[in-house]
N, C-alpha and C positions, 0 to 999 in steps of 0.2 A: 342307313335308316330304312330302307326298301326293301332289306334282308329283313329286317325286323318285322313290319308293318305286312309282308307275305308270310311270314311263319306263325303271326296273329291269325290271318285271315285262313291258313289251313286247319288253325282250330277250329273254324269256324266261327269267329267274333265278328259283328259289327262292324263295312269298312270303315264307319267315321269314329265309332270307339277306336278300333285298332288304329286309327292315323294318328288320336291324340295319345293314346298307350304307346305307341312307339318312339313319339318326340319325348315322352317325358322319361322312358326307358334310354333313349337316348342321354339325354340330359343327367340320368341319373347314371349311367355306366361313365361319362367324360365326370363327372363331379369324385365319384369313386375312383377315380384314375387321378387326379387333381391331388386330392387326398394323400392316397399312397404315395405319389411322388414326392409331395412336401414330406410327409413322414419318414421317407427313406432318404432322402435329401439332409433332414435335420437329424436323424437320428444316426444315420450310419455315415453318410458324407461327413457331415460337421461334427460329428464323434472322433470319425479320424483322424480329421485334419487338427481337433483339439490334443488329442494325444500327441501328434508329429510335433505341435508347436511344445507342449509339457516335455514331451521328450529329451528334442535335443536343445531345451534351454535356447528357443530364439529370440533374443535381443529384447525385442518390442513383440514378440507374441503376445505378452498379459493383456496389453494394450490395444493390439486388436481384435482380441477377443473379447474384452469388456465392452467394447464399442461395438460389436455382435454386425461384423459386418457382413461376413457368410450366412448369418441366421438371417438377416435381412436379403438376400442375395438368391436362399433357397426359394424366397416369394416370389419368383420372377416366372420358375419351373409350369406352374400350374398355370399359367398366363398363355406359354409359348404352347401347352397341349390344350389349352380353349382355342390358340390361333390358329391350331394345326385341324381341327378339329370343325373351325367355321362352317366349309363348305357344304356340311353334312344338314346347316341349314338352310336352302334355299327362300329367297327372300329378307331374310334376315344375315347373312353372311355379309355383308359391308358394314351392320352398325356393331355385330362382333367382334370383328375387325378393329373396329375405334375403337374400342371399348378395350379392347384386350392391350391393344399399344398404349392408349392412353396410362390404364395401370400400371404398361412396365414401363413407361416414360416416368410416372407417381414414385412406383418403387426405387426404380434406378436415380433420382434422387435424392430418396433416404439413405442409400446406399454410399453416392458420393458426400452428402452432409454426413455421414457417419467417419465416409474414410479421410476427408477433411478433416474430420476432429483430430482424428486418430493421428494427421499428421502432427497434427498441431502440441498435444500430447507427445509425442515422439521427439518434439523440437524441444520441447519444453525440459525435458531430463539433459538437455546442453545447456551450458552456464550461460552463454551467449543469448540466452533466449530471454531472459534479463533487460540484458542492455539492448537488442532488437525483438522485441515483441512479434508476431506473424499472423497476431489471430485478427488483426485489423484487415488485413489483404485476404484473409481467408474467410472471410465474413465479404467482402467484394466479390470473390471470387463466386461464393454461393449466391448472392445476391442475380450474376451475370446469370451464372447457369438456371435459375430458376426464371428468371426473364425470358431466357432462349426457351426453355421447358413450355413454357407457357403459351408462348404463339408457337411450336411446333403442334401440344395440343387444340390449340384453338385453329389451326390449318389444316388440322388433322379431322376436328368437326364440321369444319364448309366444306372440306374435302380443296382446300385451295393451297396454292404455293406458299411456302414462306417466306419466301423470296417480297410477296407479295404485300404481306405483313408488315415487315422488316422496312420494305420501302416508305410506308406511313408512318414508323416512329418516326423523321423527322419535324413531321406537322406538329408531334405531340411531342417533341422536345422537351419545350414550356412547362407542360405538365406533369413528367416525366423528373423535370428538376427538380418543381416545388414539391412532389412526392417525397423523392430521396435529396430531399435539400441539407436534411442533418447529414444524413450518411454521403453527403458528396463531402461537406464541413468536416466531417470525422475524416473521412480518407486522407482529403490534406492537411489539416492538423497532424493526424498520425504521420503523414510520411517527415511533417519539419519534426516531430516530437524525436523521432527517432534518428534522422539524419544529422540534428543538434544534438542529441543525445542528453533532453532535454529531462527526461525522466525515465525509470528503468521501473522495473517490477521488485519491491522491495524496498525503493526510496520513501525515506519520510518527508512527508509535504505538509505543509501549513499553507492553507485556503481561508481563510475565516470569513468569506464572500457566500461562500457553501458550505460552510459548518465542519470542513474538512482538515485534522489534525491525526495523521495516522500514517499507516505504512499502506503502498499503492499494493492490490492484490492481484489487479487485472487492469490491462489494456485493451481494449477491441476499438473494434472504427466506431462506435460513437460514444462511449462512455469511458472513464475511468475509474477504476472502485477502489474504493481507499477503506482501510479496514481503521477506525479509529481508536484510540486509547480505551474506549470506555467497551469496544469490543462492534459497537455499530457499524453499518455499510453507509457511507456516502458517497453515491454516484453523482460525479464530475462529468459535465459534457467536456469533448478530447478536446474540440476549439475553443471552449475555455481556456485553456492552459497557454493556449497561442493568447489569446484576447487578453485575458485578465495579470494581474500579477499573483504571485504563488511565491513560495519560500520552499525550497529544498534543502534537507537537511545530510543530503549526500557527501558535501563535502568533511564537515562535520564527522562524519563515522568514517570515514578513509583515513584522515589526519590522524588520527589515535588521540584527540585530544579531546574532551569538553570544556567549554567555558566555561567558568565563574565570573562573573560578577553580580556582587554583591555589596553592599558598603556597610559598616556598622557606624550607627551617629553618639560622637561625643559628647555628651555636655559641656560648653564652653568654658560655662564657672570652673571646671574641676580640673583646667589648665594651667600648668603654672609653671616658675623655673626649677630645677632638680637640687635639693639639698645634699650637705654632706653625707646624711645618714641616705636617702635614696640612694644617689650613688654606688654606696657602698652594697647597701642589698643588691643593685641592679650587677655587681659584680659577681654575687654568687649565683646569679642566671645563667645557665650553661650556651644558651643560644647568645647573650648578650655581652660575655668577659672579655673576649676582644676588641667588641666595637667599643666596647666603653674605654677600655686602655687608650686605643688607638684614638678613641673622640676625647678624650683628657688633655692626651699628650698634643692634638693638634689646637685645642681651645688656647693649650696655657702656652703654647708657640705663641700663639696668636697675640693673645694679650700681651705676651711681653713683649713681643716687638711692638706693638705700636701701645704700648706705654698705659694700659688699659687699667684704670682702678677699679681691683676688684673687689672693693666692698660692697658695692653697688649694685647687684644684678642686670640693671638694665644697660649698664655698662659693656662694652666690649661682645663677647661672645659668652653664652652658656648653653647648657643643654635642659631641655624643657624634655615634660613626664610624655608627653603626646607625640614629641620625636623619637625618642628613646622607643617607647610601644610600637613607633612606624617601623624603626629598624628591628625590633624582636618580630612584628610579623611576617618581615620579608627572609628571618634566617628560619622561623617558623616554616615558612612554607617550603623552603630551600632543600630542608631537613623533612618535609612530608612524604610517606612513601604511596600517597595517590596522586601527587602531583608530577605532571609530565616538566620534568626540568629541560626538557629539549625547545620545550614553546614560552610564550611572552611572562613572565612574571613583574607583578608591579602592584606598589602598595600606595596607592595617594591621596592626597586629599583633593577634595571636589569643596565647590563654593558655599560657602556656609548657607543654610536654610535656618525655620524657625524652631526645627527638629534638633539643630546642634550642626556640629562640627562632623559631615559624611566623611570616614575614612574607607575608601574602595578596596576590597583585594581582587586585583585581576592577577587571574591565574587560568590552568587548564586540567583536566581530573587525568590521570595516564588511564581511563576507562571511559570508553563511551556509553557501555551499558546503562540505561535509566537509570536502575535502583543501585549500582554501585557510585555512578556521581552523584545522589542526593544524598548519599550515606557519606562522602568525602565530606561534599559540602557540608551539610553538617555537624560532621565530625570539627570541621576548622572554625565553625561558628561558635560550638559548645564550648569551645577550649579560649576564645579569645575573649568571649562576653565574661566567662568565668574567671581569666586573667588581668581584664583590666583593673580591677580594683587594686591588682597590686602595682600598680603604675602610679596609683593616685588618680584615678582617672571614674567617672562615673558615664555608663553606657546611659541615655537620652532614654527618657519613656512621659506622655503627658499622665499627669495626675491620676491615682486609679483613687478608687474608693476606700481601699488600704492605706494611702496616701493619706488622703483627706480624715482619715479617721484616727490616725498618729496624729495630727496638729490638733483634732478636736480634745483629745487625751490628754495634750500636752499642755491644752490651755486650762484644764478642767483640772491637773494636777496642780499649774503652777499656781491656780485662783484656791483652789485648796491648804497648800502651803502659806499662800501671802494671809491666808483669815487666821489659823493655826500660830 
């Protein structure tokens, strides 16, 4: 500056002009120096280093260069030539100083939050990253670092130790907890979440506490995001999941199986014992010609030996239209090509209501997919409600208007008829 401030003054200028013309000549040669570094920094440094990663195809290169960690990194350059640079102003050279550190304390940072992501990113293209999540400890981990950051600057401003600092968080412990009382909450929820392996990235969860029906997107240390059916986000506090109850539908899609149940209700009127002629039809039923042999041949065992008169139906043994249908559903399903015949099948009857006669099919779809088990399910619903009349059987429904309007017809034709 004194080289400056004397080759003013041999122009002959002003010394108090020429002392402020020099600082700001100053100021403006390091700012122009500032400049071209970042420029040559971003433009030629980080050009190269983008080609070397393009080049030779390295691994996680895309991923650290989306995260633009060197481009945040080149901001540090222009910092270390204002600190290099301080002494040029007397007087002011110690709060440049703070000033300069401080920024690269700000940048560097951004710097480590960016290469934190980047890890985390990097973990995340492993399958494992699923079933152990990391962005909960890495989110701790920035939290520390910004903590330390913060009284290095603020030590950095009184010009006092950190040591010193450091020594009085324990007074403010207290305060310090109920600050990060969530985030202390989330850290250890998170470590049982994952140590239980209690939810993973990907599991369908049912919350109905929090509105939450969907598949988990994300983990971190205080929230869980659940991406639901309808496409919405609901965020889940993580010690939630520890506190509350939840339904995980994990097991569910590993098994290969989905459940059904379902029941369809009987009308009880429309029960009854099986005639010669049913019979006979129920033998041209391809699912039902052996059970009917074989349930023939054991009734008329039956009867004969213990001496059973069969004129009588209520007598001895018979086969009724609503057991016969039990057993076509269960060779029905036997014979379904979306049903997982590895898992539970069973067709029963449940206690009668004032709806009728519940007959259940529990079964399993051999598809977890939503829309291919609602398409099985349905498929077996279509086929059975549309069957049973030939059973003799009537599926249960209360009175509709359709209903009510055949009896009005029927009285209004038979009152017609009886004047006539």
């Amino acid at each position: 500056m004194e080289s400056i401030y004397n080759l003013l003054i041999e122009y002959g200028m002003n010394p108090e002009i020429a002392s402020y013309l020099s600082v700001f000549i100053q100021i403006l040669i390091i700012a122009i120096l500032c400049i071209a570094a970042n420029f040559i920094t971003k433009k030629v440094v980080i050009r190269i280093i983008t080609h070397y990663f393009t080049k030779t195809n390295f691994k996680w290169g895309s991923i650290i260069l989306e995260r633009k960690i060197f481009r945040k990194l080149s901001h540090i350059v222009p910092a270390i030539i204002i600190l290099n640079f301080s002494k040029t102003f007397p007087g002011y050279e110690g709060w440049i100083e703070k000033g300069a550190i401080i920024y690269i304390i700000i940048v560097g940072l951004f710097i480590l939050d960016s290469f934190l992501n980047a890890i985390d990113d990097v973990y995340r293209t492993y399958e494992i990253s699923k079933v152990r999540p990391i962005k909960g400890y890495i989110q701790v981990v920035k939290i520390v670092v910004a903590i330390i950051a913060g009284i290095i600057i603020i030590a950095n401003l009184i010009g006092k130790s950190p040591t010193i600092l450091l020594s009085g968080i324990g007074a403010l412990s207290a305060v310090i907890m109920l600050i990060f009382k969530d985030s202390l909450l989330g850290l250890v929820a998170g470590i049982q979440l994952t140590s239980n392996d209690m939810v993973r990235v990907g599991d369908w969860i049912e919350m109905p506490k929090y509105g939450a029906d969907g598949d988990i997107i994300e983990i971190s240390l205080n929230t869980v995001k659940v991406q639901n059916w309808d496409k919405t986000i609901t965020t889940v506090p993580s010690y939630a999941l520890i506190s509350d109850s939840f339904k995980n539908w994990r097991g569910m899609q590993t098994s290969g199986g989905r459940r059904i149940k379902r029941p369809i209700y009987i009308d009880t009127s429309s029960i009854s014992f099986c005639t010669n002629d049913m019979i006979g039809k129920f033998k041209s039923i391809h699912y039902l010609k052996d059970y009917i042999i074989n349930k023939e041949s054991e009734i008329e065992e039956y009867n004969s030996n213990n001496e059973v008169d069969g004129m009588n139906k209520v007598n001895g043994r018979s086969m009724t239209n609503i057991g016969v249908f039990r057993a076509y559903i269960a060779n029905y399903l036997k014979n379904h090509p979306g049903i997982n015949q590895e898992m539970t099948q069973m067709v029963r009857q449940l206690e009668p209501t004032e709806h009728g006669l519940p007959l259940e099919i529990y079964a399993f779809s051999n598809d977890v997919r939503w829309a291919v088990y609602e398409s099985v399910q349905s498929d077996i619903f279509d086929h059975l409600f549309a069957v049973a009349p030939e059973f003799g059987l009537r599926v249960f429904q209360n009175p509709t208007g359709h209903d009510l309007r055949n009896v009005l017809d029927g009285k209004i034709n038979s009152k017609d008829h009886g004047t006539s």
